[in-house]
N, C-alpha and C positions, 0 to 999 in steps of 0.2 A: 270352555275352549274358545267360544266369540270373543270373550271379554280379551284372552290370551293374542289372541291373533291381533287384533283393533290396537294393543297395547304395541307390539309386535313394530304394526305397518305406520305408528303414530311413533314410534321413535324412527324408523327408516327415513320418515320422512321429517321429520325434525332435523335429522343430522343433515339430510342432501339442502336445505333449507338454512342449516346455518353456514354450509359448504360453499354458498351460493351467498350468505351476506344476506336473504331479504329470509323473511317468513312466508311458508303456502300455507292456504288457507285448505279444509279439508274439511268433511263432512259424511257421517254415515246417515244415509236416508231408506226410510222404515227397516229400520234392524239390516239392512245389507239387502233387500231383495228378496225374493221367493224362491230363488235358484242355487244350484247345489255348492256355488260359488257365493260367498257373504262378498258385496261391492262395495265401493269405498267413491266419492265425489272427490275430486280434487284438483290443487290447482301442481301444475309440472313445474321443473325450470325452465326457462329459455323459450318457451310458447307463451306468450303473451296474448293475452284476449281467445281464452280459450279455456276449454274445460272437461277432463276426463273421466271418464266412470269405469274403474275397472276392477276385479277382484283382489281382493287384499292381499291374497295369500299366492303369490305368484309363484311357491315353489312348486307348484301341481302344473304350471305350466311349461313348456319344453316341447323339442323337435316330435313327439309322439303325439302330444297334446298340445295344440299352436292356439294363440288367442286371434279369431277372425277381426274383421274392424268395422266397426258402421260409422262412416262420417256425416254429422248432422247438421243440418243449418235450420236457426228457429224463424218463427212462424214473425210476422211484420218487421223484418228486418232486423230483429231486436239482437243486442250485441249480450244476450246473456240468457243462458238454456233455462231462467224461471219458469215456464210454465210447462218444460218438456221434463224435469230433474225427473219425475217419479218414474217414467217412463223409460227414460234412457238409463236410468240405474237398474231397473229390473231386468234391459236387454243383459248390461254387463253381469249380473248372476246368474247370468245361464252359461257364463264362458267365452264372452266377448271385451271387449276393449272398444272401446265409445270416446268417440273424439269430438266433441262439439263446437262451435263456433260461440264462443261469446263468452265473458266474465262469469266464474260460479256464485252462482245464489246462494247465498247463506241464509237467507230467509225466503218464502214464499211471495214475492213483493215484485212488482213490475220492474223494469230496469227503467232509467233513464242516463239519457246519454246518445251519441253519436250513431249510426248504423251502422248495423254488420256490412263486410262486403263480400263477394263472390270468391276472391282470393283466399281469407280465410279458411275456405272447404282445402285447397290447393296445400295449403300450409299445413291444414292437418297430415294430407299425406304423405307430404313431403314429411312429416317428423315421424310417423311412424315407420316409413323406410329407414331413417335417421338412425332414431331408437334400437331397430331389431338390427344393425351393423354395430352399433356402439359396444363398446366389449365394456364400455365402463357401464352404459347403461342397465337398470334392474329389469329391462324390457328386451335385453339381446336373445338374442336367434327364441325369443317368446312370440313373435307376432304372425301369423300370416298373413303378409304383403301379396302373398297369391291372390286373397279373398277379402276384397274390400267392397264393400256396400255403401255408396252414396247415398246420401237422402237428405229430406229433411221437410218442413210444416210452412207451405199457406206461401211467403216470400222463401223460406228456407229451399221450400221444394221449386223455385223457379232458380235459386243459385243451381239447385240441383242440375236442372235441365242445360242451365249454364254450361257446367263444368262434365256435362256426361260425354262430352268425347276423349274424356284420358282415360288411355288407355290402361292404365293399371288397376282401374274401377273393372269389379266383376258384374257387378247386381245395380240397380239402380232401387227406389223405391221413395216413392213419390207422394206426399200426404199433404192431404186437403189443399191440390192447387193444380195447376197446368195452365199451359202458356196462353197467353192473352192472345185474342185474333183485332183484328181492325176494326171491329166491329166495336168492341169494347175494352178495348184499351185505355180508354178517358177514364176507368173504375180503376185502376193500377194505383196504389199510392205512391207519390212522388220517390223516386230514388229506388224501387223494386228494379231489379234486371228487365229488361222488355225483348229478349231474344223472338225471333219471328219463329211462325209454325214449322216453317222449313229447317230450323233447329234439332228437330226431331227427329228428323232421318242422319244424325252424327251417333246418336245412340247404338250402340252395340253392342248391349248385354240384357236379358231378360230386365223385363222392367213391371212394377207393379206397383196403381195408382192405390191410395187407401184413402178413401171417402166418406163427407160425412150424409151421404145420402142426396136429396133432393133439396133442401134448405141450407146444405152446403154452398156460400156462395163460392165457391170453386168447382162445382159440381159440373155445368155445363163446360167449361175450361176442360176440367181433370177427363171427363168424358169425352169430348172431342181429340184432346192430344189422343187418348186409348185407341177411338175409332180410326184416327189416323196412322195409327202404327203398326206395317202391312211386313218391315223386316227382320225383326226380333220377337220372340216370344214374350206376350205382356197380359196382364188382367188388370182389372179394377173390381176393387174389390170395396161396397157401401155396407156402411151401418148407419141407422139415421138419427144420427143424435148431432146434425149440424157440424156448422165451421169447427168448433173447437174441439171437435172431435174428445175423447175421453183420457186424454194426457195426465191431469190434474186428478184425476181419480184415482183413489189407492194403488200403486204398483200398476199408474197406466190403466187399468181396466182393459177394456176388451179389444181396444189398441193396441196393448203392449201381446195379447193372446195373437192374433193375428199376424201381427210383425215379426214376431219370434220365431213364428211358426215359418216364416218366409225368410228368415235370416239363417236360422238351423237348416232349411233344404237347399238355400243356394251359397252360401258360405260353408257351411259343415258335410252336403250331402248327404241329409238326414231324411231318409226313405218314407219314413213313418209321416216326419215334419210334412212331406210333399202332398202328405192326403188331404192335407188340409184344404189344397188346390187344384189336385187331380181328378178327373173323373168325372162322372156324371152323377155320381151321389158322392159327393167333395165332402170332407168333413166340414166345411164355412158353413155349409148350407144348413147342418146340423145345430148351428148354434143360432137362437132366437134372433131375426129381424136382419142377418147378415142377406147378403144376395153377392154373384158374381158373375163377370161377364170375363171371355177369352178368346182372344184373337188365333188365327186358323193355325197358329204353329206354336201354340203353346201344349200342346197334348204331345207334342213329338217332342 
């Protein structure tokens, strides 16, 4: 039935491809995901520098069953989701639509080339509003434009912070970064967004930092923005396996466990998902070496 479906979605998009005059490039990574949904890597029409991971078989989706969206931006600016793929393909098999900033990696391999920029995040959603009106589109009335979930890694996550006052963003979620103070800013790599602390009170939607612990060098950043954030419900939530947090590991590793689990309760309103972060015996806490802190209006 995999083999059927892959055949299926590899001629859909063959034809919208030759409809279009150029060829997309497309990619199934580890067998489609772990989710009840087999995902698919690939490149769209008409979005440029940019790269989607969403479920193959789009006929299960519709007004009953909507695909939520997580907009990504990677980690050193980089204009291509290489080291996030595993990761953001396992979000898209659990029934997500994944819009990433940057060229799809067809192999495992650093990108080079120009910087991503802040815009990018912008442009994604601007096309998935696009898409779910498009009556021509194989993504109309499929998406929920209600529930959009910004994020993204290290520079991705300071576009994030960039771009967290549109209003059409539900969720934020913030990985391995937060915003630079005066103190040390001179550590910023040239061309990262530099938005000041007082950026943070634009935010307007539950927001959750996801760290690589205390040798995270993003660590004191991502915690300071958290301690600063007195108007929205927000955690941070550390594993300590460093900056590069566990992306690159099979199906994301316990990154992608975590994430999901925060994308299913505030995009899906998935009750069960919520425990992961509720409470005072939280299911995070249950899993080996996680810790979590929450600011006073996150229980409400």
């Amino acid at each position: 039935m995999k083999k059927i479906l892959l055949s299926v979605c590899m001629l859909c998009m063959a034809a919208i491809a030759m409809a279009q005059g150029d060829a997309l490039k497309s990619k199934v990574v580890e067998a489609g995901g772990t989710g009840p949904y087999m995902a698919i890597m690939t490149e769209v029409p008409g979005l440029q520098a940019h790269t989607v991971f969403v479920p193959q078989d789009l006929s299960k989706f519709g007004k009953k069953n909507l695909l939520p969206v997580l907009v990504w931006g990677n980690g050193a600016c980089t204009n291509s989701p290489w080291e996030h793929f595993k990761f953001l393909n396992e979000i898209a098999s659990y029934g997500f639509i994944v819009v990433a900033t940057g060229y799809i990696p067809m192999e495992e391999e650093p990108y080079h080339g120009p910087m991503s920029t802040t815009q990018q995040q912008i442009e994604s959603i601007d096309w998935v509003f696009a898409q779910n009106q498009d009556k021509s589109s194989p993504y109309y009335n499929k998406i929920d434009t209600k529930n959009i979930c910004l994020s993204g890694m290290s520079c991705g996550g300071l576009q994030t912070l960039f771009n967290c006052a549109d209003p059409r963003v539900s969720a934020l979620m913030v990985c391995n970064s937060g915003l630079f103070n005066r103190q040390n800013a001179n550590q910023a790599v040239g061309g990262m967004p530099m938005p000041p602390k007082e950026k943070l009170k634009e935010i307007h939607t539950p927001i959750m930092y996801l760290l690589g612990g205390k040798t995270d060098i993003a660590y004191e950043n991502g915690m300071d923005d958290f301690h600063r954030i007195d108007h929205v419900p927000a955690c941070a939530v550390n594993f300590p396996v460093g900056h590069g947090g566990t992306y690159r590991q099979p199906h994301g590793g316990e990154f992608s466990v975590v994430a999901l689990a925060w994308l299913q309760w505030q995009l899906k309103g998935d009750q069960q998902a919520a425990k992961m972060f509720r409470g005072k015996d939280c299911d995070i806490l249950k899993r080996k070496d996680w810790t979590i802190e929450k600011n006073n209006l996150f229980e409400k």
